[in-house]
N, C-alpha and C positions, 0 to 999 in steps of 0.2 A: 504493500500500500504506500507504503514511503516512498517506495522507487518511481509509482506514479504518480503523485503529487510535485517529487522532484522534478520527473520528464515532463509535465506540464507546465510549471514556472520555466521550466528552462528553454522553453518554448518563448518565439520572436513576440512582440504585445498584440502583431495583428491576427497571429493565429490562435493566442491567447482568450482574443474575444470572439474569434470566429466560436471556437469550442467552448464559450462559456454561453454564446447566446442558443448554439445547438443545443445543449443541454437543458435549457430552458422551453426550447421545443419540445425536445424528447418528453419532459415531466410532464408539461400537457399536451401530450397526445396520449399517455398513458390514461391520466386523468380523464378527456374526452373519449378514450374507449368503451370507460365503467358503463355498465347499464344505467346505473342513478344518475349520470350525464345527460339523461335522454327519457323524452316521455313515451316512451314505446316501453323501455326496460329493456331493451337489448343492446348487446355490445355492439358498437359500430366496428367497422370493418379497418384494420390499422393504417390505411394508404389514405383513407376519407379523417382519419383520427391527425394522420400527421397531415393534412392538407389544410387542415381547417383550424389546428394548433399556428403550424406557420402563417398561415395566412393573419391569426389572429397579432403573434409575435411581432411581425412585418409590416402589422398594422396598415394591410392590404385592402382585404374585405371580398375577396374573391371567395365563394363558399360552395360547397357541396351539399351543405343542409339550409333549410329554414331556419335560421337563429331563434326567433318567435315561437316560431310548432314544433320544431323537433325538438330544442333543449330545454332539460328544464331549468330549474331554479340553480339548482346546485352548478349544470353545463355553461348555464350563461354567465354568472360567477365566475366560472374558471377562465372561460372565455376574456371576460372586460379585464381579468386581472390581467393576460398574458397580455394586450390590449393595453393598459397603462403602465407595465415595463416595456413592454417594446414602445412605445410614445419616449417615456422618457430615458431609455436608456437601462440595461442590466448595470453600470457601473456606477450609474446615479443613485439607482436603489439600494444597492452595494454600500456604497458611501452613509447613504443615511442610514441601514442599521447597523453599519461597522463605531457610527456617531452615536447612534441611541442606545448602542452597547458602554461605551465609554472605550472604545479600542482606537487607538491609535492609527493615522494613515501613514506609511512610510512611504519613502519614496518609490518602491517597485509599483504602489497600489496608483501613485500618483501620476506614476506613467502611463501606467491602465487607464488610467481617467481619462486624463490629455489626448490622448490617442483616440478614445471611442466620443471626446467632445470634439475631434479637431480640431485643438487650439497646437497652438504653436511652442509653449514650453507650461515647463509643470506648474509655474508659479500663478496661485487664483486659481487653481481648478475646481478644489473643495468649495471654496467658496461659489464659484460659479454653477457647480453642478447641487448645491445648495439652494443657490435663487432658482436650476430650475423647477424642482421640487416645489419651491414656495408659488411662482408664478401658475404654476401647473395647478394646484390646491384650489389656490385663489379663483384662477378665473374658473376650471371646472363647478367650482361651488357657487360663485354667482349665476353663470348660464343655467346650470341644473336647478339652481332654484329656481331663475326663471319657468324653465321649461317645463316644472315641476308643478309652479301654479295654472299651468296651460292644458296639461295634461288630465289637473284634478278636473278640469271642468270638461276634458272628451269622456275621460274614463270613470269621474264621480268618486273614487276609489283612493283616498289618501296615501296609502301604503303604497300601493302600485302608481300613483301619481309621481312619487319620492323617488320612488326606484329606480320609473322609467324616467325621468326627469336625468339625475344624476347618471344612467346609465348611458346616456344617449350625449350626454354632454363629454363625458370619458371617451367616448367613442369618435365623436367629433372634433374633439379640442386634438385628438389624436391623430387625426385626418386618416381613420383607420373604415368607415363605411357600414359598419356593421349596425342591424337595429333591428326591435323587436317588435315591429310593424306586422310581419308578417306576410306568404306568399311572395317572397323577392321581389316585393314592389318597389319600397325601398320609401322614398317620398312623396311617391309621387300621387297617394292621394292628399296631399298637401298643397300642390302645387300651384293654391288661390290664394295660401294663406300670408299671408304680409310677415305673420311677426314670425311664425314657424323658420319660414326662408331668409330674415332676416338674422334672426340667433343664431342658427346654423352657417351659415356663410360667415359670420360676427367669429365664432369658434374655427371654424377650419382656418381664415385667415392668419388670426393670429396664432393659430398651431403653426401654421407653415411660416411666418416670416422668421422664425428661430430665436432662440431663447435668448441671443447676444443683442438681437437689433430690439428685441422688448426690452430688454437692463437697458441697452445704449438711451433708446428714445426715454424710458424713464429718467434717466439720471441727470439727461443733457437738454430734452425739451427743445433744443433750438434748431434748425436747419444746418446751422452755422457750426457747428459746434460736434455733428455727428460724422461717426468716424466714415470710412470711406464704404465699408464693407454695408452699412448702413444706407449709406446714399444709392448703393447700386443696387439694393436688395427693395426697398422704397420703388424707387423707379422702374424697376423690371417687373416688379409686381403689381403697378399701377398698369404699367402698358399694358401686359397680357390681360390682366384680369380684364379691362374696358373693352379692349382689342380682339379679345376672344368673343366677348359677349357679341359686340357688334359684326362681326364674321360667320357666327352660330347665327343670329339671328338670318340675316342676311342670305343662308346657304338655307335656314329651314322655315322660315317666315311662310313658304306656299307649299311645303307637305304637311296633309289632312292628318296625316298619321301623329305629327309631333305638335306642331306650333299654330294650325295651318288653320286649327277649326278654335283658336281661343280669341280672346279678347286683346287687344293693344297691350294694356297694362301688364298683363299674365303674360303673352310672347317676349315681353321685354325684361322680365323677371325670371321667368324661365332661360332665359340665355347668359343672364347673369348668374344665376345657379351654375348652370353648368360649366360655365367657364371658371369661377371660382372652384369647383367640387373636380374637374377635372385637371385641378393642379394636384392631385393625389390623394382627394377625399372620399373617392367612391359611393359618393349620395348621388341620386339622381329622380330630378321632380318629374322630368321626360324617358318614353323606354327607350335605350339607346340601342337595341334592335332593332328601329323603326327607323333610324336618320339613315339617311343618304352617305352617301359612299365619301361625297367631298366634307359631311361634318363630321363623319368618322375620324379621315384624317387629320382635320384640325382638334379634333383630341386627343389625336395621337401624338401631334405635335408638343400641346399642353402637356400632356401628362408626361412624354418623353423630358420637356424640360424640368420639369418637378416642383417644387419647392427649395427653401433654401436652407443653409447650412444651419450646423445647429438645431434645427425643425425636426417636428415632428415627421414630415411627409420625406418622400422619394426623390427619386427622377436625378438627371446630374447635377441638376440646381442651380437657382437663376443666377449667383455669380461667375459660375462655368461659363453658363451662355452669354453672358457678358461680356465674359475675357476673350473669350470663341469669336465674337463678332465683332468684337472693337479691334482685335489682333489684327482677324482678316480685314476690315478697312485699313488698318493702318501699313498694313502690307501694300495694299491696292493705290492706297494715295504717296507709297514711298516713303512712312515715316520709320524711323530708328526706333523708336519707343513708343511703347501701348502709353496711352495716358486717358484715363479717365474722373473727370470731376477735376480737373486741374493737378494730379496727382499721376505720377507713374507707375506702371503695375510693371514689379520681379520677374526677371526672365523666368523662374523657378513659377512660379505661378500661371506663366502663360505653358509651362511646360508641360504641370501637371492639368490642366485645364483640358490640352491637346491629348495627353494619355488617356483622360477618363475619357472624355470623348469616342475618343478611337476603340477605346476597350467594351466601352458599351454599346459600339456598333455590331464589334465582334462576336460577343456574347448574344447579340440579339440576332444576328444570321444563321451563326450556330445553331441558337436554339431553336429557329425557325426552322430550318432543315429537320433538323429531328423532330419535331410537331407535326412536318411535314410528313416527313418514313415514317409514324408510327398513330397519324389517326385514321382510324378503319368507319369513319362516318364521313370521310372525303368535305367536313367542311371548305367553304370557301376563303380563299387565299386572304381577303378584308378582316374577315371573320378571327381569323387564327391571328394573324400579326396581330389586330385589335387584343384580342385576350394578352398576347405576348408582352406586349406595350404596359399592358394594365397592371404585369404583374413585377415585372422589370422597375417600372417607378412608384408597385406599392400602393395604386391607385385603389384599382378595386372595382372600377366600373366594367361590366361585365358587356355581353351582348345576348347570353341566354345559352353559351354552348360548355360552362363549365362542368354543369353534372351530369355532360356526355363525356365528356372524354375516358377514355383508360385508363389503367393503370399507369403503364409508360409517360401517357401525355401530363398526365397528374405531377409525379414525378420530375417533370422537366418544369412545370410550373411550379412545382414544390420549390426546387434550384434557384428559379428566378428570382420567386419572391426573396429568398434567402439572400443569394448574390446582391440584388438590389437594396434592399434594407442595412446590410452590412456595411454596401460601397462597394461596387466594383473595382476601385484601386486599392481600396484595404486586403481586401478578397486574394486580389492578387498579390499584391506586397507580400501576403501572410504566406508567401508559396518559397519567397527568394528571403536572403540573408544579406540585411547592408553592408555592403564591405564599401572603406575608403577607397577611393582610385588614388595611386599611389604613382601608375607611369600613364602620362600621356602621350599619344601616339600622336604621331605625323596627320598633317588635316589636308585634303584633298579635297576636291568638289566634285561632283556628280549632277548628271541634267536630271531636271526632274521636271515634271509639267507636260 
């Protein structure tokens, strides 16, 4: 036992938390096997146990069951719990009972931190993965109240008013998709309601802008004063969020199926749902079975790019695509230096920007291919990459073909969601060993283009 405890610590910190958040899958898929998991009383089947654990972990929302009718009390518990560690992190929670124990953080535990926060050295990690904890508390506990007194007046039923209130707020603050509405409808008999679609878009937002730009805009208030990482995280999520809406609307404003048969107001609310929820939230007031091929792709896009660091949610994350686009202008107009907001962005930063990038194309042809070899219901080519997309940046919005798939196909969604939740360049790093480069070799150039 000693020896593997040893060969674990001794193990690089990316693969450290590769294997600490598997683990935490593994416990709940055990969990979700049990009969008392489920109002049937039967054990569920272990490929649906670990599908629907991950998913919960990865705070996806992709599911093989009815959250609502299949689970029960005890299931959907285990569910919201894996659900609010994976939102805020296993090393956050880590942290806070290693705290409420009264134990010590050393520096090994501090690395671990830094590394699963993405900060850049150990120093303020505790503290920082502290506030997210407190942020997290806070606004789950107001929304849910909210939602709470909203729901006593659908459901009459105080207890289950509470419940569902706070459950649904965990669920969303975490931009994880899940709810116990029932028949995978999802929201969408809400989709009149003012204040329903506002609280929920109010929660995924601020799940997704990251836990640094909420302390940053806390602390500093002023435009002027906020750091950079801030100002691009602001801006990129302004653009998309308007910019989707009005793009959705526009692509689906005259299909009868989605937008085509409501009311002004409702069309224009419904495309702001979706543009927000498809930056990795997995709600949806419209069926997204029913959209058109060209607003498919524009969620693909959304959800491909994600949300941002630090966050709750997925995807490569809006200051990727930041770095991504301003690099390539800056290349196209001839300049030496990225600079954004009057400020220059580290070669190292445009470097790793272009990795994750490229690495998550790769992993998404990859896995494409293989969805492709081994679904025997010959879904269409929209269909499949749609899911792929969904599961890759953690989204969760589905199209109606997840509780077809196989074994195999499950499996390779299973991967995704994992791959993506973790970080595709964490994922990878956790594979290689940093060694310093010690001899530089001779530099050459080569045509490219």
């Amino acid at each position: 036992m000693q020896r593997l405890v040893h060969l674990f610590f001794s193990l690089n910190r990316s693969m450290v938390i590769l294997f600490s958040f598997a683990a935490v899958i593994m416990v709940g898929t055990v969990l979700l096997m049990l009969p008392i998991a489920h109002n049937n009383g039967q054990w569920l089947p272990f490929v649906d146990a670990l599908f629907t654990s991950t998913s919960a972990a990865c705070v996806t929302g992709l599911s093989v069951l009815d959250t609502g009718r299949d689970l029960s009390l005890f299931g959907q518990v285990v569910l919201i719990i894996l659900i609010q560690i994976g939102g805020v992190g296993l090393m956050t929670v880590t942290t806070l009972f290693s705290i409420g124990l009264g134990k010590r953080i050393n520096i090994g535990q501090r690395l671990l931190i830094q590394e699963s926060l993405n900060q850049g050295a150990p120093e303020g990690v505790i503290r920082m993965a502290l506030d997210i904890l407190k942020y997290t508390f806070i606004i789950e506990f107001i929304f849910g109240t909210i939602l709470a007194f909203y729901f006593y007046e659908l459901l009459g039923v105080a207890d289950k008013a509470l419940y569902w209130g706070y459950w649904h707020a965990v669920s969303a603050f975490s931009n994880a998709g899940f709810d116990l509405l029932g028949d995978n409808a999802s929201l969408t008999a809400f989709r009149s309601s003012l204040a329903v679609n506002l609280i929920f878009m109010a929660l995924i937002i601020l799940g997704g802008l990251g836990f640094t730009v909420i302390g940053d805009l806390r602390n500093k208030r002023s435009w002027r004063y906020l750091t950079l990482h801030t100002k691009i995280v602001l801006t990129v999520n302004t653009v998309l969020l308007f910019g989707g809406a009005v793009l959705f609307w526009l692509l689906e404003a005259d299909n009868p199926a989605t937008l085509g048969r409501l009311p002004v107001g409702q069309q224009w609310l419904a495309s702001l749902f979706q543009s927000v929820s498809a930056r990795t939230a997995g709600f949806n007031t419209v069926d997204i079975s029913l959209l058109g091929g060209a607003a498919l792709t524009l969620i693909m896009t959304l959800m491909f790019i994600g949300a941002s660091s630090t966050s709750t949610g997925g995807g490569i994350k809006t200051t990727t695509f930041a770095v991504l686009l301003m690099s390539t202008l800056a290349l196209l107009r001839g300049k030496k230096d990225v600079v954004i907001f009057n400020r220059r962005i580290d070669s190292s930063t445009i470097s790793k920007s272009n990795s994750i990038f490229v690495l998550a194309q790769l992993w998404i042809v990859f896995a494409f291919f293989l969805l492709l070899a081994f679904d025997t219901n010959e879904h269409s080519y929209e269909l499949i990459l749609f899911e792929l997309f969904s599961a890759f940046s953690t989204t969760g919005l589905g199209v109606g073909i997840t509780v077809e798939w196989n074994t195999w196909c499950k499996l390779i969604l299973i991967a995704t969601m994992y791959i993506g939740r973790i970080g595709i360049l964490t994922f990878s790093m956790s594979f290689f060993n940093k060694k310093v480069d010690r001899i530089r070799h001779p530099a050459e150039n080569i045509l490219i283009g």
